[in-house]
C-alpha positions in Angstrom: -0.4 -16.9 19.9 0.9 -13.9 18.5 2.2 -11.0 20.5 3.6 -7.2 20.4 7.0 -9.5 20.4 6.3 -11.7 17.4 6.7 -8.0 15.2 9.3 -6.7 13.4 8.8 -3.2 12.1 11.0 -2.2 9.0 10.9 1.5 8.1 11.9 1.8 4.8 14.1 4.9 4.0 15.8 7.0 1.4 17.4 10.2 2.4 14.9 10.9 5.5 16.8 12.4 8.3 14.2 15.1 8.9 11.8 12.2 8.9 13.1 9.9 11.1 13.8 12.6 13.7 10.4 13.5 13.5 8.6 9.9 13.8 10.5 7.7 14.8 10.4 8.7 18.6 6.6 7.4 18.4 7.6 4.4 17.2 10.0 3.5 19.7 7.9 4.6 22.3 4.4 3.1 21.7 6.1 -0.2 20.4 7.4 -2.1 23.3 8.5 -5.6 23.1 8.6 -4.9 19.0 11.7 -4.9 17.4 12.7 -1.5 15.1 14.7 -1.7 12.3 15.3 0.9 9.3 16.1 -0.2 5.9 18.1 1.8 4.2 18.3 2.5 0.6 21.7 3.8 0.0 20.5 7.2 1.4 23.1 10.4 1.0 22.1 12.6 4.0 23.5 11.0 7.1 20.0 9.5 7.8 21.7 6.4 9.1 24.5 7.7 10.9 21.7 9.8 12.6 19.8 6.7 13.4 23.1 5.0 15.5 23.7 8.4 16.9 20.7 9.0 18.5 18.3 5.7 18.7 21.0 2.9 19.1 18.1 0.1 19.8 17.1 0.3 16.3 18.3 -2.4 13.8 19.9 -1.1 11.0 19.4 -2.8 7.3 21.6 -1.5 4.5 20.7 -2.1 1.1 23.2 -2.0 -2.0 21.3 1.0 -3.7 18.2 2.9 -3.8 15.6 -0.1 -4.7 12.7 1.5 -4.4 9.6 0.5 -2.3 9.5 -3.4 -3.6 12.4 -4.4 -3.8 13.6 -2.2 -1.2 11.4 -4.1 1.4 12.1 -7.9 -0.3 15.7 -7.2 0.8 15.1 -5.7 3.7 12.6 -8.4 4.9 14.2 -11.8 3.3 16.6 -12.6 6.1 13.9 -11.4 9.2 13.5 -14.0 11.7 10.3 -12.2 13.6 7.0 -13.9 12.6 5.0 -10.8 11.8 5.8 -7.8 9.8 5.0 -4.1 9.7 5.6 -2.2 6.7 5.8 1.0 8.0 6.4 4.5 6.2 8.9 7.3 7.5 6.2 9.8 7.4 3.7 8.1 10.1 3.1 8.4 13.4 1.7 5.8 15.5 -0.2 6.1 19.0 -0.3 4.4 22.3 -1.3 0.7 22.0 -1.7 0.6 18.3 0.2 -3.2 18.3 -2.3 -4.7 20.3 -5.2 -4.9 17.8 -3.5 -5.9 15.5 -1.7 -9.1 17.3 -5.2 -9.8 18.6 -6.5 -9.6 15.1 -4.2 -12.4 13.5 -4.6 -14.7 16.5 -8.7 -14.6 16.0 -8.3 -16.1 12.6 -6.1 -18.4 11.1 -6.4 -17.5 7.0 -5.9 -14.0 8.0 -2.4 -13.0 6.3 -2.5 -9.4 5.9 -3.7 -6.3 8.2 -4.2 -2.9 8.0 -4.6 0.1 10.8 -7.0 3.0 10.6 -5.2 5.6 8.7 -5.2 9.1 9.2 -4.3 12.7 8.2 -1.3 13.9 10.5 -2.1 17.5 9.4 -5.9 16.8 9.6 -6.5 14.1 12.4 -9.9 14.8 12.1 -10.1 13.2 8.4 -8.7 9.9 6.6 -6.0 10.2 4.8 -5.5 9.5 1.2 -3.7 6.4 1.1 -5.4 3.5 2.6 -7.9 5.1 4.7 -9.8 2.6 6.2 -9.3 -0.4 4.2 -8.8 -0.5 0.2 -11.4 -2.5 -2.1 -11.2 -2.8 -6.1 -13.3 -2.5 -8.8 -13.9 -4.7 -11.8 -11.7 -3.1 -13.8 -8.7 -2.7 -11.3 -9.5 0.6 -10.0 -8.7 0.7 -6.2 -10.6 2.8 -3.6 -10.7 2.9 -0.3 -13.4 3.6 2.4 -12.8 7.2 3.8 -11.3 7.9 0.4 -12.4 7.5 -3.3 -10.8 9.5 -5.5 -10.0 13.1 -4.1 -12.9 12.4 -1.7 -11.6 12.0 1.6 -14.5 11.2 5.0 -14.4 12.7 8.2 -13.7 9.9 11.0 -17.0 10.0 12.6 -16.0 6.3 14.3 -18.1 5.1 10.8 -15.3 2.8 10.2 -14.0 1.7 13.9 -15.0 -1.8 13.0 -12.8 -5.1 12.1 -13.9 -6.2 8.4 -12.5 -8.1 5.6 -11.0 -5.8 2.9 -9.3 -6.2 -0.5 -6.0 -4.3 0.0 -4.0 -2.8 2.7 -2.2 0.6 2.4 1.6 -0.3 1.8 1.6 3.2 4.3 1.6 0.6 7.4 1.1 -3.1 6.1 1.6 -6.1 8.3 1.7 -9.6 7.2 2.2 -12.7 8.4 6.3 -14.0 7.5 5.0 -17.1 6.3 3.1 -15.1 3.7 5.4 -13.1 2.3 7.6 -15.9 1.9 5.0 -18.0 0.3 3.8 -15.0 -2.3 7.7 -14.4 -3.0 7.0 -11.0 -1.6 7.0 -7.3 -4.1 6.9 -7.5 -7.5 10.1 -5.7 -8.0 8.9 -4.5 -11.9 6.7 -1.9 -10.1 9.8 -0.5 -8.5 6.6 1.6 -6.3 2.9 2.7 -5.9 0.1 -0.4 -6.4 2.4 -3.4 -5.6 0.7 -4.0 -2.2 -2.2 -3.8 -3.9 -0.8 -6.4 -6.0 0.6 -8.3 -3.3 -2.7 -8.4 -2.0 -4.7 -9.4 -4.7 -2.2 -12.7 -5.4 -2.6 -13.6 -1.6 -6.8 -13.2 -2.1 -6.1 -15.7 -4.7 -4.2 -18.0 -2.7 -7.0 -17.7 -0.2 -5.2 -15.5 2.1 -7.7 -12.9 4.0 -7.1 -9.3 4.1 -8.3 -7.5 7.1 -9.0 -3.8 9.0 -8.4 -3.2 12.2 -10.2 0.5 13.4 -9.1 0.4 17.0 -5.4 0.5 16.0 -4.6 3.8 14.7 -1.9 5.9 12.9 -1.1 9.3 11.2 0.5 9.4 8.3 1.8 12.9 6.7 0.7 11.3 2.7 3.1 12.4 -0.2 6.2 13.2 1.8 7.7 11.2 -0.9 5.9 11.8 -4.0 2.9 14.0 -4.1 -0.3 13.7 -5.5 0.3 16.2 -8.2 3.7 14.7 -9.3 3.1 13.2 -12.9 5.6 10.6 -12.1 3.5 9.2 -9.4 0.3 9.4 -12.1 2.4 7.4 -14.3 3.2 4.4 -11.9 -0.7 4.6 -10.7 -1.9 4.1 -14.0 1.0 1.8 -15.6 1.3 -0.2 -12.1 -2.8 -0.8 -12.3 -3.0 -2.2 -15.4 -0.3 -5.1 -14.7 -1.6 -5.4 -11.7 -5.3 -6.0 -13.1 -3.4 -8.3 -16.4 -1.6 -10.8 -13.5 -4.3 -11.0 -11.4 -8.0 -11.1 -12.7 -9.8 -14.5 -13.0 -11.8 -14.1 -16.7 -11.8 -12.3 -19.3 -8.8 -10.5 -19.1 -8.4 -8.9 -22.4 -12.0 -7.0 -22.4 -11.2 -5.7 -18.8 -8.0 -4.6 -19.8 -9.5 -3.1 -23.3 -12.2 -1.3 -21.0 -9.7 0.2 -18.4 -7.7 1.6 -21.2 -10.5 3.3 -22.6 -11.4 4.6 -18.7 -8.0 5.7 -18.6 -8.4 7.6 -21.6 -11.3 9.3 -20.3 -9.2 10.5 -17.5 -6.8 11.6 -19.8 -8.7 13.9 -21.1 -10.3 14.9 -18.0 -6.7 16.0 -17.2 -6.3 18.2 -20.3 -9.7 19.9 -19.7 -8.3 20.6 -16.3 -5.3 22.3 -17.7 -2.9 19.3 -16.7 -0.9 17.9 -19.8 1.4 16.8 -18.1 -0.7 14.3 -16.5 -2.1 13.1 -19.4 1.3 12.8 -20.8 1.8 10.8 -18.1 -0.6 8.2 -18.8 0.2 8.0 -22.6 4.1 6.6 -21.2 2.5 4.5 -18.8 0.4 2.5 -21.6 3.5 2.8 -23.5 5.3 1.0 -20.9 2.4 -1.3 -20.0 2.0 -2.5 -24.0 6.6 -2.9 -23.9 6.4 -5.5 -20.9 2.8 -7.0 -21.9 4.5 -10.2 -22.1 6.4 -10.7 -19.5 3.1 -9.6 -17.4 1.0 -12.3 -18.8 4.1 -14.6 -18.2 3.2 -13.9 -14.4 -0.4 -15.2 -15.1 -1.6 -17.8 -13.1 -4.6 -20.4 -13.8 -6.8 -19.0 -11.3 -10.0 -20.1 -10.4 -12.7 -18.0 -10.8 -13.6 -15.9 -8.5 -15.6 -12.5 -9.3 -15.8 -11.8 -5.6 -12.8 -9.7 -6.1 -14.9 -6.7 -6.9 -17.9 -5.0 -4.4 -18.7 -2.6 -7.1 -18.7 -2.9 -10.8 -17.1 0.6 -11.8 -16.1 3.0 -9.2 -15.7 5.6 -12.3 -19.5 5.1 -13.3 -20.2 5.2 -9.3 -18.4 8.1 -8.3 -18.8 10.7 -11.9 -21.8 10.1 -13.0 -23.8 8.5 -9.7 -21.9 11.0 -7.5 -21.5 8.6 -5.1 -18.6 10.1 -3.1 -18.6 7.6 -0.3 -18.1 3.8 0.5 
């Protein structure tokens, strides 16, 4: 049986002082029993030295050099001991008994590898926020979507999604998994260096039969784009580029007529940028096809004969559902 003292949670960070003296005093406080560490990416502002200073019963891990989110974490996490694991973001705040839930949920269910917490706005904590929401789901075509969120469309919490479900994906924002199964998937894909590889992640455990689940009665706050914002073209590059290899390693069939439709989708978007006055974005997406078509073979290298299983996908095309059904929730 799992408990609050089976966790480890591992706050990746890069050059967050103002961060960590923001949030991390609700994590110590509302995580008893749990042990704290920050990984450190060869940060430059005295983030760490902070860290000793001021909250000497957190663990510190110190990578080499600024790894990014993947393999950031798959060094941060290879040598930890603890048999569950929170992946938890600098910019989050959690609340009172939010461990609980979520040690409850993995004992309920054996195949259960992977959990996610509601997510919410910190500056709105009326809404969802943007990444992760209330569970993640993907479309045929490897879009991913969330409930509370698809697209720019973000839900009110009403309580609509208080519930414990299966989902596709959890939010890399605050993602626990089992040990065992992050030792068994050989963690990150490192090549996405960040944005989509829990999405990834999740997808390969699906199809090794791992479940993914949400837990609403566990909740958390997260600030959303203290990194990289929405409107950074980097971050629409690495959403787009990411996606496709994610969709090329991971899809049971017909993998070269989803990948030749999501190209064309993209495309669309592409445009969609430019009539919005945003080059740049679209400029974005043409380097991240060019950098999908330059490692297209190593990608399929990291194919796997799957069986098939079409259950990936609740909805066909969120693009069709969303711009031109004007469906704008889950």
């Amino acid at each position: 049986m799992y408990t609050n003292q089976d966790i480890a949670i591992v706050i990746l960070n890069w050059n967050g002082k103002a961060l960590l003296e923001q949030f991390l005093p609700s994590v110590l406080n509302y995580s008893q029993r749990a042990t704290v560490y920050v990984a450190d990416n060869a940060s430059t502002d005295g983030s760490i030295d902070f860290v000793r200073a001021n909250f000497p019963e957190v663990k510190i891990i110190q990578n080499a050099e600024n790894y990014g989110y993947a393999k950031g974490y798959n060094e941060a996490l290879k040598d930890l001991s603890e048999d569950l694991l929170c992946l938890l973001n600098s910019d989050i705040e959690v609340t009172e008994n939010w461990l609980n839930p979520i040690a409850e949920a993995f004992n309920s269910e054996g195949d259960v590898g992977i959990i996610q917490p509601k997510i919410l706005d910190y500056n709105d904590k009326s809404k969802f926020e943007y990444a992760g929401a209330a569970g993640g789901f993907i479309d045929k075509y490897g879009y991913p979507y969330c409930r509370g969120r698809i697209f720019n469309h973000i839900e009110e919490d009403k309580g609509q999604y208080n519930d414990i479900t299966d989902v596709f994906w959890a939010s890399g924002a605050c993602f626990f998994i089992k040990n065992s199964v992050f030792k068994n998937l050989d963690g990150f894909d490192e090549s996405y260096f960040a944005h989509m590889e829990e999405v990834d992640l999740c997808w390969r455990a699906f199809n090794s039969n791992y479940k993914t689940k949400y837990v609403g009665k566990s909740i958390v706050y997260h600030v959303g784009g203290a990194t990289l914002s929405n409107s950074n073209p980097q971050k629409t590059y690495l959403n787009f580029r990411n996606s496709l290899v994610t969709l090329v390693k991971n899809t049971d069939t017909n993998v070269f007529s989803k990948t030749l439709t999501r190209m064309v989708l993209d495309g669309i978007a592409g445009i969609r940028f430019l009539l919005l006055f945003k080059p740049i974005h679209l400029w974005a997406i043409l380097k991240a096809h060019y950098s999908f078509y330059i490692q297209l073979n190593s990608t399929l290298k990291k194919r796997k004969v799957l069986p098939k299983r079409s259950n990936y996908f609740k909805i066909k095309s969120i693009v069709w559902s969303y711009f031109i059904k004007k469906n704008r929730t889950f």
